[in-house]
N, C-alpha and C positions, 0 to 999 in steps of 0.2 A: 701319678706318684706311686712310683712301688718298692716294693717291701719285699727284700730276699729274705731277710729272717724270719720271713712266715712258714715257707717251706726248704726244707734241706732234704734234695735228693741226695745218696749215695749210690754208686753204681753198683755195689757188690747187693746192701741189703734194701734199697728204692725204700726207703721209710722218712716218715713229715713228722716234724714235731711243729706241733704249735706252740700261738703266742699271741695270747688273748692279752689284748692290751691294759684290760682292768688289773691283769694280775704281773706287768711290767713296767715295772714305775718309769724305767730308764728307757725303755722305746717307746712309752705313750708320750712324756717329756719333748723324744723327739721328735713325733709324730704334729702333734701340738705346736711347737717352734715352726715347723715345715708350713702351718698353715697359713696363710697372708690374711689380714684386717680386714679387707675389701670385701664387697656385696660377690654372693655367687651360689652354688651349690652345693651342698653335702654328701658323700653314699658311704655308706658303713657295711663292709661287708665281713663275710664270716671264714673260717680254715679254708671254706673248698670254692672261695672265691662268690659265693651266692649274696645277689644284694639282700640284706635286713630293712635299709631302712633309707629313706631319701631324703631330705631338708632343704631348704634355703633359708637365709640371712645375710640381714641386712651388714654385719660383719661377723665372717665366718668363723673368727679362732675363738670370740667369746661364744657365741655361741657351741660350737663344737665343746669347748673346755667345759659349758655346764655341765654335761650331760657326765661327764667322769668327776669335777668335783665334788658333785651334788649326789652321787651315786646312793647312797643310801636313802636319800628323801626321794628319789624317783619314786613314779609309780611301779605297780606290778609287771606291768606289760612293759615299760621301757628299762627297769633292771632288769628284766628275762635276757631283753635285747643289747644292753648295754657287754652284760656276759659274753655275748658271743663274736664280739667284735673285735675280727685281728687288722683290718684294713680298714684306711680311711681316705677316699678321692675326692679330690675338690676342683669343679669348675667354677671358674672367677668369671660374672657378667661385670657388663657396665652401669648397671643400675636394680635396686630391686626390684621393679617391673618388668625387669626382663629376667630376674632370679626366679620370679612366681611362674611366669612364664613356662621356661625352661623345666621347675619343679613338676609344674602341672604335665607338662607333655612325657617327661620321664618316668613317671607314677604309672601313668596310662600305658607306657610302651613297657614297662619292666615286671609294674606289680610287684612292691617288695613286699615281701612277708610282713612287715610287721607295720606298713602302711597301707595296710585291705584288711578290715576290720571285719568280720559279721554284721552284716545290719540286722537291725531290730525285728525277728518276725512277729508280723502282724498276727499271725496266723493263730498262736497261741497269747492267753495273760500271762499277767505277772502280778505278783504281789509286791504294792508300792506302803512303808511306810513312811512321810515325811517328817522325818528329825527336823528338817529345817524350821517348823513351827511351832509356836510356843507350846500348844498344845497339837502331838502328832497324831495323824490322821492316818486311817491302814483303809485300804482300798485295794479295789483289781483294777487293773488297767492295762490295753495294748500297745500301748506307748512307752517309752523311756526316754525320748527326747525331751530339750528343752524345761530341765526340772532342775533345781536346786540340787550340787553335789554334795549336800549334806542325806540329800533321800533315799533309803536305800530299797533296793530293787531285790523278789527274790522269783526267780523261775528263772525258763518260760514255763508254764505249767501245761500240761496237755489237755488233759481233763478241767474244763469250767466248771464243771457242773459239782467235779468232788471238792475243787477249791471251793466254791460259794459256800458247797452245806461246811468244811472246818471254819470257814470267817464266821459261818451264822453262830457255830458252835463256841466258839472262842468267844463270840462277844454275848454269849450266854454263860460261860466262866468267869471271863472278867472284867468287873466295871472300866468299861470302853465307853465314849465318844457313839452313839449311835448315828447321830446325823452330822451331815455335813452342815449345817448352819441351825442356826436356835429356833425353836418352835415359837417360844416368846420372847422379848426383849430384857423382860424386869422380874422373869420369874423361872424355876426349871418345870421341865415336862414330868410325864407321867414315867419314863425310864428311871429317873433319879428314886422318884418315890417308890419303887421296887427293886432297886439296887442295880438296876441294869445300868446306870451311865454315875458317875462319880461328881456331877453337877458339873461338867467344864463352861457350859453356856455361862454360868453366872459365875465361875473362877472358884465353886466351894473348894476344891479340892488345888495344892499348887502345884506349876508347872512340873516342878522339883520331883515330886510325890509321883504324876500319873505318869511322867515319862521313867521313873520304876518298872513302875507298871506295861508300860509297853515295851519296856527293857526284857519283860519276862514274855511275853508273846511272843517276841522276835525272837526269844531261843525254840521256839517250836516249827519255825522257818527254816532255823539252822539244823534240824534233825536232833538238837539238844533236849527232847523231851527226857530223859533220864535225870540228866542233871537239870533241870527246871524243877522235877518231882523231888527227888531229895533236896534242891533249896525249901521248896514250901514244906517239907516235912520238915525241917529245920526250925523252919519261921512259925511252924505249926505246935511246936514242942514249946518254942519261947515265950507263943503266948500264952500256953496253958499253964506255962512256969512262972509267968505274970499275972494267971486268973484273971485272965480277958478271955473269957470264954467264946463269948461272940464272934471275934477276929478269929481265934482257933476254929470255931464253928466255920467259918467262912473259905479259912481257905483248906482246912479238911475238904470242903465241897468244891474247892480250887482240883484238889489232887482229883478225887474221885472223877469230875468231869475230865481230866488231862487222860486217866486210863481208858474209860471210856470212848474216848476220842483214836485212841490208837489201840482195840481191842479187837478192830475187823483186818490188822493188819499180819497176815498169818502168813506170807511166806517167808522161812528162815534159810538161813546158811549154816555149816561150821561154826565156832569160834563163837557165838553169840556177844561175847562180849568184845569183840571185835568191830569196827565199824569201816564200812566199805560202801564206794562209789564204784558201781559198775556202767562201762560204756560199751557202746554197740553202735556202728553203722552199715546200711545196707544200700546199693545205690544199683537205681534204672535209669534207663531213658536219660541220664545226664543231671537227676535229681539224686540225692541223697538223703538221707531220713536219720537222726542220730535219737536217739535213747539213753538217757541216765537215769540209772534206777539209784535211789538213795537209801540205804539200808543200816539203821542204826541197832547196835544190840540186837541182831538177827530180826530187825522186823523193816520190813517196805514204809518206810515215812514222807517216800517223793518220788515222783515222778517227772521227767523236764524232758522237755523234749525240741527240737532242732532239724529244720529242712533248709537245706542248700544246694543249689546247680553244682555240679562241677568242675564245669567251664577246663575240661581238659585234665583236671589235677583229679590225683592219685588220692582215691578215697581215705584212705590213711593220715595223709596231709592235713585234707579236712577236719578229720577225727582228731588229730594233736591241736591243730586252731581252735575247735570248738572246748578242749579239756581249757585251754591255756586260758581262754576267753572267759568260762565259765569262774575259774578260780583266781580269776584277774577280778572278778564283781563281787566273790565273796569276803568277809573277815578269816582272820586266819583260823579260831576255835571252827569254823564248818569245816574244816577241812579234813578229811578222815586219816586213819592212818594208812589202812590201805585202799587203791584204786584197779579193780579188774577190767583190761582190756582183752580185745580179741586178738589181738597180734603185737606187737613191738612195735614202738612209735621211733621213729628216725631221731627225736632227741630225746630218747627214753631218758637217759642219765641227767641230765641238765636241769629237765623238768623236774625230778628227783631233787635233785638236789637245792631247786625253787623255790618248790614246794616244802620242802625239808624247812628251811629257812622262814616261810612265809607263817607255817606251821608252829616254831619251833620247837618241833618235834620230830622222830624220825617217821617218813611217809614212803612205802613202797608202792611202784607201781608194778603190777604183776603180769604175766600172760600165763594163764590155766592151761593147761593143756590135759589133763583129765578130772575124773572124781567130780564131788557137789559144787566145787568154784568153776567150773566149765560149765558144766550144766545151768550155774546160773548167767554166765553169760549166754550162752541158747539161748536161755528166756528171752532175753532183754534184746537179741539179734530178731526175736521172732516177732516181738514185741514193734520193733522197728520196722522190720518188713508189711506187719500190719498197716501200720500208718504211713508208709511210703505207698502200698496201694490204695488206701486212698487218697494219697496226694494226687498218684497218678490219673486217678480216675477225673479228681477234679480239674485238675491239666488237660485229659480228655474231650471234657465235656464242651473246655473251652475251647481249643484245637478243632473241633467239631463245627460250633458255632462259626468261629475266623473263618474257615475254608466257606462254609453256604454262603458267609455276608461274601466271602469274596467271588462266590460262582454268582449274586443274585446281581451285586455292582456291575460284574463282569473287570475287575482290578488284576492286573499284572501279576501284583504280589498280594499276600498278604497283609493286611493292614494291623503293624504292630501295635503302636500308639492314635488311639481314636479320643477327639474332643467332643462333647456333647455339649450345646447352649440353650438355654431359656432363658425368658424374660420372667418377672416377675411383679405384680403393683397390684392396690385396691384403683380403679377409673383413675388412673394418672398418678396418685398421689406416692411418693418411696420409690419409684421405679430403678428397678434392680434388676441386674444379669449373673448368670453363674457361666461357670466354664467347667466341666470334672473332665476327666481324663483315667480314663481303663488303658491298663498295659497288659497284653496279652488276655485277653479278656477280663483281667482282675482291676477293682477300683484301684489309683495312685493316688489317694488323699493329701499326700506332700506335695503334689501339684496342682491340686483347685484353683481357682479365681474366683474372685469378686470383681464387680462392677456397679459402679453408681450411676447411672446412665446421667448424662449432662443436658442431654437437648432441652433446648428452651421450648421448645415445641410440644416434652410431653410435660402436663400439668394438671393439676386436680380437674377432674372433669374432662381429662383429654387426654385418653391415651393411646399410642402410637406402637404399635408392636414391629413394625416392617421400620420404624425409622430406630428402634432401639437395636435389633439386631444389626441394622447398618453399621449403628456407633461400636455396637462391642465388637464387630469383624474386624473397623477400620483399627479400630486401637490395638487389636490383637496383632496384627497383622502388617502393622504399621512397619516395624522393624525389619523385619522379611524381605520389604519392600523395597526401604534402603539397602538391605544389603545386595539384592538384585539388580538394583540400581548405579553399586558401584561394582558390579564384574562379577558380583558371586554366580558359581556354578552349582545350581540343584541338581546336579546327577549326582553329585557325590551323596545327596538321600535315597536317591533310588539304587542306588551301586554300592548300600552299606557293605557288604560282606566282600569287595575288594578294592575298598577304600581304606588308605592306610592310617588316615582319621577313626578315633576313638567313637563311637557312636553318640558315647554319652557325650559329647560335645554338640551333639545335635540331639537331645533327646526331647527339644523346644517343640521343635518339626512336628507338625503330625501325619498319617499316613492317611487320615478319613477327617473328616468333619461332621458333626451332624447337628442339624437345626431342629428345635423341635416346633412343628409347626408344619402348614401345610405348601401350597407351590409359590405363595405371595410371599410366606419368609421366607422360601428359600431363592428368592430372585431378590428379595431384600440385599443377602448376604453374598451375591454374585455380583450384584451391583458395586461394592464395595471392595471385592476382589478387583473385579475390574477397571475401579480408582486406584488401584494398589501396584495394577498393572501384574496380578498373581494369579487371575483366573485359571491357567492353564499349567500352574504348579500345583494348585491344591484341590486337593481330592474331596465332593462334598454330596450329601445329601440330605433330604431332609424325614420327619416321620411327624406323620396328620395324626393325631388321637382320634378320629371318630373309629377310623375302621383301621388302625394302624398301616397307614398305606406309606409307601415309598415312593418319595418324588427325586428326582436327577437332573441335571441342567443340561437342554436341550429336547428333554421329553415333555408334552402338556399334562400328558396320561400319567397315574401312578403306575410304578411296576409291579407287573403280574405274581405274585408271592402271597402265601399261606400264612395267619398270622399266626401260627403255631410253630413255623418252622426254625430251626434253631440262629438261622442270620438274624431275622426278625426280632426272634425273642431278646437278641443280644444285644441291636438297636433299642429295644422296648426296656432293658437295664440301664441300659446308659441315659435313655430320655426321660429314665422314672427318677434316675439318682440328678440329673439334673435340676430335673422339678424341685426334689425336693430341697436339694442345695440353695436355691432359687427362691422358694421359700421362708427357709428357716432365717435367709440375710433380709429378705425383707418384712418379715415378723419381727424382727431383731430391733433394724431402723427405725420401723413405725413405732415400735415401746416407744425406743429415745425418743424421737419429735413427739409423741405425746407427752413424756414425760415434761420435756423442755415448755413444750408448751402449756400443760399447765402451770408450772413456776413459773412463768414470764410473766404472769396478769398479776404477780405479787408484786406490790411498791419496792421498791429498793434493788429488788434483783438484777443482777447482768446474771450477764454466760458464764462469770467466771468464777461467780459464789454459787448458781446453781450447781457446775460441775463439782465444785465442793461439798454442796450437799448432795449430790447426788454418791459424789466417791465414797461420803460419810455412811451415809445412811443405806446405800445399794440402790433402795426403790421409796417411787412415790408411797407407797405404805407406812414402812416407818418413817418417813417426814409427816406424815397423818396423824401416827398415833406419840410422836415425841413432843414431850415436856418444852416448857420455854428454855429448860435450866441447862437441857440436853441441845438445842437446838443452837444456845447460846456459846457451845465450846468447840462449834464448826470455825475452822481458820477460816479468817475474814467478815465473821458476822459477828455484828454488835447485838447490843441489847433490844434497844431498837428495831433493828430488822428481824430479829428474832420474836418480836411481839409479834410484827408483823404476817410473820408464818405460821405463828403461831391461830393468829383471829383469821387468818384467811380460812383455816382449814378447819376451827370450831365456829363459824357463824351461828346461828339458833335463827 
């Protein structure tokens, strides 16, 4: 479908005007009419012809028509997007199976801008606090998946160690929430009674009230400590003017800890009463290192920081993603008015004007070029080159390790993605398997497994380690099988880099296996290739804990290797995070079946009022020490069976 209105050559002065569809009622109209009901695909692209953004749908014109009528309720990132959009192509499939399809393989092959997000690095915190619950909760954490979009997220933060001592500080300022669950049931702790927590265990204080309260924390998140200080000086005058002395006493001692707090923060700029987000990135080896220094009223109140590959693109690129991204997760009052970069961003204007809007206020983005705002971007470049060496370093060390493991195996290539497995049980009883997975020598915790091993074979009193590695090979592995089975070609994983397949389509695959355990599991787990008919696809070994040895299939001997040396040690990471995976699930299991199984020898109980009270009350404990009255208001228990749990658990 194309569009001459988007550009007008003239042969004397060769000049384009645009015509961004948002801002032409009468070519989006017709744009929109052009597009047929039918399942298929989307691409939205921008003046110099560059895909934004990819879709499918199940019927394309409602779809497409949201995204312009709804323009104002979009989010941040898809109004950025929605701006820039002069062209619109649609391919029509037969089904939306084949629409996902199609999406899927064009994502992979195109990469549009605004369908490659940043992932989450792990590498840094963040400070999470959850709005979504009655009473919220502020915490660190290296995740941002999978949470309530009510929760709001503030980093990545570089420094752990200066976040923990501001949270310790803050929740030395203001009656916070100290623990994540109640110390007692029916009474508060010793926090309450020193004014450190505001009673939320037993509801003294209302929801209403303490989420105020952390309404004022989270401006110290936003770099809004000024304006935090003069609300409480406000609040501090009214109560004096009420002769509540005490509350004025209080949050006097509010303010004093908030200056305190930001008293070691001494480098300034210009303008002091200016406020400025300065960025900065530096890029090796195909990694990239970004720096945000957050600087309010001429003082340092943050620091955030950001590592990213590459992968071909123009450091700059990155640098405008990472801005865009960052202030796509913020409210609009964090937004400063002005933002220092080191060079000119390719949509310096747009963002401006985004920003401008998100703000509402007017927000420049600048490039220094002499004087104190240069210099402070120095900083903040130098600042980043810091911490990109030691990325690199830790990149290093792993690249280090890979190459030994692969001189000690004797492997072709390099082993990108390695799986590690153990078993796990007391004498038969929970028997449990782990799977982790290191990419590039670093953990991939988004791809773990668990397994509950099924054999009827292993059983209290009897347990079977060579037949449980069997089960979790065959199962692992089962799929592989089939698809070997029906034609597939595994060269296309040994031939990634000129296979015109996406990697991450295969990112299942592994390049190593490793058993932990000595030459009887690792003929376990060969046995079970060998039913899979895969032996001769995948790559395995095993490591014995007594003397950390290396066993390979075909050799009886371990291999001859130091257990210091870095292949070694990297094996001896993957078989420790295994254990311990392996572990912690079947510690987990054995609570439950004990738990279960103590509630079972109660009259009355099934499975399905114990899960009740198990949902109710968390743990066998407090079903211990609860009331008949409490025990009585679990869904599905009567009176009666609540006596009943009740005399189980106070016999004399």
């Amino acid at each position: 479908m194309s569009n001459p209105s988007i550009k007008k050559i003239d042969n004397k002065y060769n000049f384009k005007i645009e015509y961004k569809l948002i801002n032409n009622k009468e070519l989006l109209k017709s744009r929109l009419s052009e597009i047929p009901k039918s399942s298929g695909c989307y691409l939205f692209k921008d003046i110099d012809n560059n895909l934004l953004y990819i879709g499918k749908s199940k019927t394309l014109r409602s779809r497409v028509s949201s995204y312009f009528n709804n323009f104002l309720d979009l989010t941040p990132r898809l109004n950025l997007m929605v701006r820039q959009i002069t062209e619109i192509e649609i391919i029509i499939t037969d089904s939306e199976y084949e629409a996902l399809n199609l999406e899927s393989n064009l994502i992979k092959t195109n990469k549009p801008y605004f369908n490659i997000l940043l992932k989450d690095d792990k590498k840094y915190p963040y400070l999470c606090i959850t709005w979504s619950e009655k009473y919220p909760r502020i915490f660190i954490t290296r995740r941002r998946r999978n949470r309530n979009k009510l929760d709001r997220y503030y980093g990545p933060y570089v420094d752990v160690g200066v976040l923990r001592k501001t949270l310790f500080t803050i929740k030395k300022i203001f009656p916070l929430r100290q623990r994540p669950r109640p110390v007692y049931k029916d009474r508060t702790c010793l926090n309450y009674s020193i004014g450190r927590c505001p009673g939320v265990c037993q509801e003294i204080i209302s929801s209403e009230d303490y989420k105020k309260t952390m309404k004022q924390v989270s401006m110290i998140f936003q770099g809004r400590n000024n304006d935090l200080e003069v609300f409480l000086e406000k609040k501090m005058f009214q109560y004096s003017n009420e002769l509540d002395y005490e509350k004025a006493a209080k949050v006097r001692d509010q303010i004093s800890g908030l200056k305190l707090l930001t008293e070691s923060q001494k480098i300034s700029i210009p303008d002091s009463s200016v406020n400025r987000d300065i960025f900065g990135i530096v890029s090796e080896k195909n990694v990239a290192s970004i720096q945000i220094f957050q600087m309010r009223s001429g003082k340092l109140i943050g620091r955030i920081g950001y590592s990213q590959k590459l992968n071909n693109q123009d450091e700059i690129l990155i640098l405008q993603r990472v801005l865009e991204e960052h202030y796509m997760n913020v409210e609009g009052v964090e937004i400063p008015s002005e933002i220092l970069l080191q060079q000119k961003l390719p949509k310096q204007t747009t963002l401006e004007d985004w920003l401008t809007e998100l703000r509402k206020k007017k927000v420049k983005l600048i490039n220094p070029k002499r004087n104190k705002k240069y210099a402070t971007v120095e900083m903040v470049l130098k600042n980043a080159k810091l911490e990109l060496d030691r990325i690199l370093n830790g990149i290093q060390d792993n690249e280090l390790a890979i190459e030994d493991l692969t001189q000690i195996l004797e492997l072709s290539d390099q082993p990108k993605r390695i799986e590690g497995y153990d078993i796990s049980h007391i004498q038969g009883t929970d028997p449990v398997a782990s799977q982790v997975v290191f990419i590039d020598g670093i953990p991939s915790k988004q791809n773990y497994r668990k397994y509950k091993i099924k054999d009827s074979n292993v059983f209290l009193g009897h347990s079977d380690d060579f037949a449980s590695i069997y089960e979790v090979i065959l199962r692992r592995f089962r799929k592989w099988s089939r698809f070997k089975n029906n034609g597939g070609d595994f060269s296309i994983f040994r031939d990634k880099k000129n296979s015109k397949l996406s990697n991450e389509l295969f990112s299942d695959w592994p390049d190593l296996i490793m058993i932990d355990g000595g030459k009887g599991q690792l003929n376990a787990a060969i046995k079970a290739l060998i039913e899979l008919n895969l032996e001769e696809e995948v790559t395995i070994c095993s490591l014995a804990k007594k003397n950390e040895e290396i066993f390979i299939p075909g050799i009886s001997k371990p291999l001859n290797t130091d257990q210091n040396q870095k292949g070694v040690l990297l094996l001896r990471r993957i078989r420790d995070e295994a254990h311990r995976f392996a572990l912690s699930f079947h510690r987990n299991k054995r609570s439950k079946r004990m738990n279960r199984s103590q509630l079972s020898q109660i009259v009355g109980l099934g499975p399905s009022r114990i899960k009740e009270l198990l949902q109710h009350f968390k743990s066998i404990d407090a079903i211990r020490i609860a009331s008949k009255e409490e025990l009585s208001k679990v869904k599905g228990l009567g009176k009666n069976t609540a006596d009943e749990i009740y005399d189980y658990f106070h016999e004399i």
